[in-house]
C-alpha positions as a LaTeX table, in Angstrom:
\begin{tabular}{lrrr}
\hline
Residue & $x$ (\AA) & $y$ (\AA) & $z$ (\AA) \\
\hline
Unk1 & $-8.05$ & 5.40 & $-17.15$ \\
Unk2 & $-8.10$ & 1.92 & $-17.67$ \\
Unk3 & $-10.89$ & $-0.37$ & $-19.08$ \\
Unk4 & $-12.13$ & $-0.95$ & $-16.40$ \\
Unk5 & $-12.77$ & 2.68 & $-15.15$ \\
Unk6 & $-9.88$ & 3.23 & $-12.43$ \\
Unk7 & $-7.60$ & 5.15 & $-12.17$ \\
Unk8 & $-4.21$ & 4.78 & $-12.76$ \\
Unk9 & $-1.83$ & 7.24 & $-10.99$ \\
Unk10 & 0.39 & 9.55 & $-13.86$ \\
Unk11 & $-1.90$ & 8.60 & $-16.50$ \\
Unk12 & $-2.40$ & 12.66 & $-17.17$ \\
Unk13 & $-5.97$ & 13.00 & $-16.74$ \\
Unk14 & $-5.59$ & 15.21 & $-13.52$ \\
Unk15 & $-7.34$ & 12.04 & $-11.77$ \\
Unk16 & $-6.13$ & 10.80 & $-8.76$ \\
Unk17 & $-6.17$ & 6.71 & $-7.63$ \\
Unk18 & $-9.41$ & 5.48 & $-6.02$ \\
Unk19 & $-9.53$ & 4.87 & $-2.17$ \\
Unk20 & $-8.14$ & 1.37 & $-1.45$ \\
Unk21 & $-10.41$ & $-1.27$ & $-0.48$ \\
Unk22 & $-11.70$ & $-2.10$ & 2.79 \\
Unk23 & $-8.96$ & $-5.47$ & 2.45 \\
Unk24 & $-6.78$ & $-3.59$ & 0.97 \\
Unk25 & $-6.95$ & $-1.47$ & 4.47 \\
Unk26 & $-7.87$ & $-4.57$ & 6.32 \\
Unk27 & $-4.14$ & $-6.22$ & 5.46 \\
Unk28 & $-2.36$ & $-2.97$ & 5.56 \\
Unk29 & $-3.69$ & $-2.78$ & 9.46 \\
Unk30 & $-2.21$ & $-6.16$ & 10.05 \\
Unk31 & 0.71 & $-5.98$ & 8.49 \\
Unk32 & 1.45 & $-2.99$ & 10.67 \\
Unk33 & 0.38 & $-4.52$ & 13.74 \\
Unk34 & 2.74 & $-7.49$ & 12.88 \\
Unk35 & 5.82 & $-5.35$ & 11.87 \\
Unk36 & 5.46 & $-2.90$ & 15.44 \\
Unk37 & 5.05 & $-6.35$ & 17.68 \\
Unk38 & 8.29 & $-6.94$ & 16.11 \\
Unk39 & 9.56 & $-3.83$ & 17.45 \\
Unk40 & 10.83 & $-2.61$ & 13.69 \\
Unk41 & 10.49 & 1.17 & 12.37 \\
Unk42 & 8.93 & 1.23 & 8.73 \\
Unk43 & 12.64 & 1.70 & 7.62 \\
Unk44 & 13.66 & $-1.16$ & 9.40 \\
Unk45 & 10.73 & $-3.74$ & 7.80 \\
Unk46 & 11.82 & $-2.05$ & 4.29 \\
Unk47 & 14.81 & $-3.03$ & 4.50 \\
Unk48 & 14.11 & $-6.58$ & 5.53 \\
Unk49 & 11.21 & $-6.33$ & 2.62 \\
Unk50 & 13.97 & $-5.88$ & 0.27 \\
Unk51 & 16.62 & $-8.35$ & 0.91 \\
Unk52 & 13.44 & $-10.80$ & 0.29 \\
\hline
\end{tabular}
């Protein structure tokens, strides 16, 4: 745990992480609306993450 009472995953309490937040789901959803306009896998917006 951390101090201020999440979770943090591997920290060997058994605990798992807490949901994400409803922006946290929010910006996920757009990102993934934005990456399949673009016609691009998952794979294919990784890789184009990583060359960043």
């Amino acid at each position: 745990m951390t101090t201020d009472n999440t979770c943090v995953a591997g920290d060997g309490d058994g605990e798992r992480e807490p949901d994400p937040s409803d922006s946290l789901r929010t910006f996920g959803a757009v990102v993934q609306a934005l990456r399949e306009h673009a016609g691009l896998t998952r794979a294919q917006f990784g890789e184009l993450v990583r060359e960043l």
